[in-house]
Backbone bond lengths (Angstrom), bond angles and torsions (degrees), N, CA, C in turn:
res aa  C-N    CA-C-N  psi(-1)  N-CA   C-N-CA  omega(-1)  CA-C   N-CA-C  phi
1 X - - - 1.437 - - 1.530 108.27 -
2 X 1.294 107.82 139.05 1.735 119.29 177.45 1.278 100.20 -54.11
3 X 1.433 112.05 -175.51 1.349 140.00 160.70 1.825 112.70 -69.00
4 X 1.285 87.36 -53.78 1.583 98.89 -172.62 1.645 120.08 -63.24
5 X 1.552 94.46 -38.40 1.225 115.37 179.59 1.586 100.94 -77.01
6 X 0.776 138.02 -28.17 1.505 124.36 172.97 1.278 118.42 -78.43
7 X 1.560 121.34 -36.11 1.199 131.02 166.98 1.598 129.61 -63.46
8 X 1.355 114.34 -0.25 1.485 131.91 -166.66 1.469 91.16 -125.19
9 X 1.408 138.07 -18.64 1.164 135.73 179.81 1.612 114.73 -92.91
10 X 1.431 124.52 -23.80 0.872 161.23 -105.80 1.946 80.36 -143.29
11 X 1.497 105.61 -81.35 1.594 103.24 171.43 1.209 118.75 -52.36
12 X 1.655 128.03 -35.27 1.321 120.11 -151.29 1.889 97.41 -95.94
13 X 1.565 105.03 -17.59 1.345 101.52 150.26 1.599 142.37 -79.38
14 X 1.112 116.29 -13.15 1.063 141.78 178.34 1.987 97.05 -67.90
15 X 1.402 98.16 -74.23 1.200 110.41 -171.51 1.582 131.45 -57.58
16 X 1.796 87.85 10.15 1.928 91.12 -166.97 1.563 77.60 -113.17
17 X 0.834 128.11 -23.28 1.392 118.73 -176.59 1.846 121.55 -88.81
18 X 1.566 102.26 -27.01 1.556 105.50 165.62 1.521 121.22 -10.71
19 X 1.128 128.13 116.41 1.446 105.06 159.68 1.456 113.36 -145.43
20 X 1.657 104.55 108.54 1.215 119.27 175.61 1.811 104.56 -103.38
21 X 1.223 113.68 135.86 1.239 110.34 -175.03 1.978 106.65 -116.00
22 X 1.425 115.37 152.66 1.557 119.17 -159.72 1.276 71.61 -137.08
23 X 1.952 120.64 130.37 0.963 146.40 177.26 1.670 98.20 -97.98
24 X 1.660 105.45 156.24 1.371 122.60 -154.73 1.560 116.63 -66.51
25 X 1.758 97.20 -28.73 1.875 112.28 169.16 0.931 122.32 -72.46
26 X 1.628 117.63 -41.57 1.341 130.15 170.17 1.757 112.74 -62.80
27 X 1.001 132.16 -26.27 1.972 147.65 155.97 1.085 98.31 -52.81
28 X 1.555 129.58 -55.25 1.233 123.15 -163.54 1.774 119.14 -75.74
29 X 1.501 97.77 -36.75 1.553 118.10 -172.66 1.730 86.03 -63.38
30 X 1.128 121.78 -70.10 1.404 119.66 -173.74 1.172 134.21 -41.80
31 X 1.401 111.00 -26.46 1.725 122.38 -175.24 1.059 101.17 -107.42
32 X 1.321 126.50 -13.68 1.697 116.51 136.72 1.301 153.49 -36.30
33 X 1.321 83.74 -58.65 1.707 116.06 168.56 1.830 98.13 -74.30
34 X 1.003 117.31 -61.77 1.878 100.46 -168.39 1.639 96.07 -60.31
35 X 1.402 132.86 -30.51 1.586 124.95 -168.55 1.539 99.17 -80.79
36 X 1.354 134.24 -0.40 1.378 112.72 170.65 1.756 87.53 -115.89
37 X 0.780 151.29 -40.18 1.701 144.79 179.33 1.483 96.37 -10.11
38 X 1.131 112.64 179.97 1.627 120.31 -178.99 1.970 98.88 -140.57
39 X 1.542 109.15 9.45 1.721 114.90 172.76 1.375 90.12 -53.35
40 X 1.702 118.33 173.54 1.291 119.48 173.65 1.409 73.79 -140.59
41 X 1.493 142.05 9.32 1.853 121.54 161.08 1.457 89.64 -112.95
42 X 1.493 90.30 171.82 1.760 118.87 -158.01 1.641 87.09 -71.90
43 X 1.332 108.18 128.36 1.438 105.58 161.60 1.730 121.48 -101.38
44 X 1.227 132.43 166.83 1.460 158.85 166.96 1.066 139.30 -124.91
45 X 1.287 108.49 112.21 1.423 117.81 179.63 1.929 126.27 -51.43
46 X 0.635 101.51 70.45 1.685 121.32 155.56 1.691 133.41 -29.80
47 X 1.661 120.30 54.90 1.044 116.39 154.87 1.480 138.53 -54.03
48 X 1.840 112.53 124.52 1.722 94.60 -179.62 1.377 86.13 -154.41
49 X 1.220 85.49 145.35 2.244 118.54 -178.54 1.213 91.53 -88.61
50 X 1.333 120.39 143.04 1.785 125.49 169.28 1.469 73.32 -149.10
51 X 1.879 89.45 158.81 1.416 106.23 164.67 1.582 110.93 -87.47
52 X 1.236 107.85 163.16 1.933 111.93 -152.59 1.282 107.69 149.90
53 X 1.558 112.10 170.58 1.098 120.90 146.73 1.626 115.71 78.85
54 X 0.883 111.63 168.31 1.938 104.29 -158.71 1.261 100.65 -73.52
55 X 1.713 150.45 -17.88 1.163 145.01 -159.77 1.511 104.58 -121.75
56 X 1.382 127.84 -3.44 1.599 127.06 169.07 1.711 96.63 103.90
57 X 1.025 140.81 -6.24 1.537 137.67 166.14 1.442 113.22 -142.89
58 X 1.148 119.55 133.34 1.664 126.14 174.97 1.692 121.44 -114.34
59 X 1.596 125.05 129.05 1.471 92.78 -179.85 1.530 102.85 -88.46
60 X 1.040 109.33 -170.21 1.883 127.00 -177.28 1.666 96.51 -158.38
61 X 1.049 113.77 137.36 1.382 148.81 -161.79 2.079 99.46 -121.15
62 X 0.958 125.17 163.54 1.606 146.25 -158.75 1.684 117.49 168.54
63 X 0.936 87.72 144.02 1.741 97.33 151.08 1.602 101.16 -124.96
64 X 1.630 112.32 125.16 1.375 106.04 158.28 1.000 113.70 -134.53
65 X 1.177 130.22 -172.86 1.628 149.05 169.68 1.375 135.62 -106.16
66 X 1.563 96.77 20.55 1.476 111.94 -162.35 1.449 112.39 -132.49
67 X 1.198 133.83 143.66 1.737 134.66 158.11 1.465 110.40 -130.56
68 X 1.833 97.85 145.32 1.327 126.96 -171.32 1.242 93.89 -94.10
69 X 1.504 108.99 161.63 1.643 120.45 179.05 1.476 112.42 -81.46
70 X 1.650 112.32 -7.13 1.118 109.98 163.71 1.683 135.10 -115.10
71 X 1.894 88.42 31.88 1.830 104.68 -175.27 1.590 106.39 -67.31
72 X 1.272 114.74 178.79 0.668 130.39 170.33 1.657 120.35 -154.24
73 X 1.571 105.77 120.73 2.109 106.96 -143.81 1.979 100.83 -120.13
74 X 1.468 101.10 125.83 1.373 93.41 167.29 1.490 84.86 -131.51
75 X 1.073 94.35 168.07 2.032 118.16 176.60 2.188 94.37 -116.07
76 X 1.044 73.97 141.46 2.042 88.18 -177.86 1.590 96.92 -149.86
77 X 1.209 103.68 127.07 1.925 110.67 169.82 1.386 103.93 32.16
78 X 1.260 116.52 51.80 1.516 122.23 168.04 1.765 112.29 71.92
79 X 0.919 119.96 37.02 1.257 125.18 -175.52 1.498 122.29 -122.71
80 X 1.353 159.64 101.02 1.231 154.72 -134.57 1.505 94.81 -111.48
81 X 1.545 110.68 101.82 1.785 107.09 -172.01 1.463 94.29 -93.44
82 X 1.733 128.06 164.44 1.321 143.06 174.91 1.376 88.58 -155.95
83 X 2.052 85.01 119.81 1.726 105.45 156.50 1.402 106.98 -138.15
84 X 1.357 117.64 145.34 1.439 126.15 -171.77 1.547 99.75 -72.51
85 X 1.204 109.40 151.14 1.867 112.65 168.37 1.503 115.61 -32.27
86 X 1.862 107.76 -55.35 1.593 109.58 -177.96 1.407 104.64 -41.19
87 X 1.328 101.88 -72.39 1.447 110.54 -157.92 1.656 109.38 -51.02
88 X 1.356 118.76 -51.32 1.105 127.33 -176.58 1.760 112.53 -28.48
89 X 1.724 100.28 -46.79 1.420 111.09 -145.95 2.043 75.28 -75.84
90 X 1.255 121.78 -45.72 1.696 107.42 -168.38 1.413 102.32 -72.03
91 X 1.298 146.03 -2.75 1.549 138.36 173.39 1.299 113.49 -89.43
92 X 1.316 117.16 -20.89 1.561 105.82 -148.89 2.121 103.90 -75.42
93 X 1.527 93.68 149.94 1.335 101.29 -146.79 1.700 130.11 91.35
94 X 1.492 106.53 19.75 1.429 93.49 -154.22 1.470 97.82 -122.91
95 X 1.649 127.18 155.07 1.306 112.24 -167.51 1.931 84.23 -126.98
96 X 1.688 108.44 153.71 1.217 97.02 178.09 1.218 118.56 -135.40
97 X 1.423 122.76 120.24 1.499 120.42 -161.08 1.538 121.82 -100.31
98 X 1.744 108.28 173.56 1.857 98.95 148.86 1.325 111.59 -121.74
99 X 0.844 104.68 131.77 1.948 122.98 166.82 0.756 107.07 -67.71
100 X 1.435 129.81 154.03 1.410 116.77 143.75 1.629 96.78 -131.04
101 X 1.325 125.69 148.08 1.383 111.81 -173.54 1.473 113.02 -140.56
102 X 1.306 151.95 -173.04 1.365 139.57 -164.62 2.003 93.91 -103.86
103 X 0.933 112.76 -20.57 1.754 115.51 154.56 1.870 122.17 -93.08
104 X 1.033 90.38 9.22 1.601 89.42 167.33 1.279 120.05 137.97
105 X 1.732 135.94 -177.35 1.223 108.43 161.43 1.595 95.83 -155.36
106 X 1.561 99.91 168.04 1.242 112.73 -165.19 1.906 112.00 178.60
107 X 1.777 100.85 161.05 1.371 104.32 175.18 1.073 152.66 -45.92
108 X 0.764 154.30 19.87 2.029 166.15 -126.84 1.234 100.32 -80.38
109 X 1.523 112.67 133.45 0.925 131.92 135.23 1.837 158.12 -82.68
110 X 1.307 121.51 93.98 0.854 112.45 -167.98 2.246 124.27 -73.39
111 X 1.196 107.16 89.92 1.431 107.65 -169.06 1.888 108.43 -109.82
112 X 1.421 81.90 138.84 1.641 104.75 -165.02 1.545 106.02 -54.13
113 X 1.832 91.91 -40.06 1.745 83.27 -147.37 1.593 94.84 -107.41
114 X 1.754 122.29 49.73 1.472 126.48 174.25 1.901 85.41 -85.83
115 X 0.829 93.08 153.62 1.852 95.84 151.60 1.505 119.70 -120.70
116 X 1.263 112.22 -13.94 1.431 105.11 154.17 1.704 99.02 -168.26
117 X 1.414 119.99 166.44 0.969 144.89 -162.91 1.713 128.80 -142.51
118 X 1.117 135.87 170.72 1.584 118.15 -158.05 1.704 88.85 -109.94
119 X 1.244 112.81 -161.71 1.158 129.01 -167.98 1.593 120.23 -67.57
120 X 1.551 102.17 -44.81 1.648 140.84 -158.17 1.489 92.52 -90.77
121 X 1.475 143.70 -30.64 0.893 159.92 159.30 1.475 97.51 81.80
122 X 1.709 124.26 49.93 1.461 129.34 -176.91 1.621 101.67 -110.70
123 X 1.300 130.16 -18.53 1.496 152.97 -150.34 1.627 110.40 -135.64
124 X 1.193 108.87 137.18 1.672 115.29 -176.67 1.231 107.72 -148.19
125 X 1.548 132.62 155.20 1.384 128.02 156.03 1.579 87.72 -117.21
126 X 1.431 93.13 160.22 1.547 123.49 161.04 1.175 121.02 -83.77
């Protein structure tokens, strides 16, 4: 077996095993948000890790209408999630919610393999 070919076997195993999980509020918060949008194509929720932010990684949240050749797509309670490979590889294990709280509300992620995280809980290091 090639190089390449091992390395594509290698992803496509990787990727059956992913498991990011989208909690039932967080489904709902989302199909909210795409049912008032004014897109007229199917949108997707779009998780992505960038470096940033007070702990060395930040997530960012989207709705788009678009996939990269290097997404990576599950559907949860009717919801069409997109995470790029990077990001994928720092989530996996990770469940992602909505709060709602008497100071505000918003997406959180709960991920296994942060080792610590900032206050706002938008930022993580590994």
């Amino acid at each position: 077996m090639r190089s390449g070919e091992l390395q594509n076997l290698h992803t496509a195993y990787y990727m059956d095993f992913l498991m990011i999980t989208l909690t039932e509020n967080a489904a709902k918060k989302i199909l909210s948000l795409i049912k008032d949008d004014a897109s007229t194509r199917p949108l997707m929720f779009r998780v992505l890790v960038s470096g940033g932010g007070c702990s060395g990684f930040q997530y960012n949240f989207s709705l788009e209408d678009t996939r990269h050749q290097d997404d990576q797509v599950f559907t949860e309670h009717g919801v069409e999630v997109v995470i790029d490979e990077a990001s994928a590889a720092l989530l996996e294990g990770s469940h992602i919610e909505y709060v709602e709280e008497l100071i505000g509300a918003s997406f959180q992620i709960k991920n296994p393999n942060a080792s610590s995280s900032c206050g706002c809980g938008n930022s993580f290091s590994i």
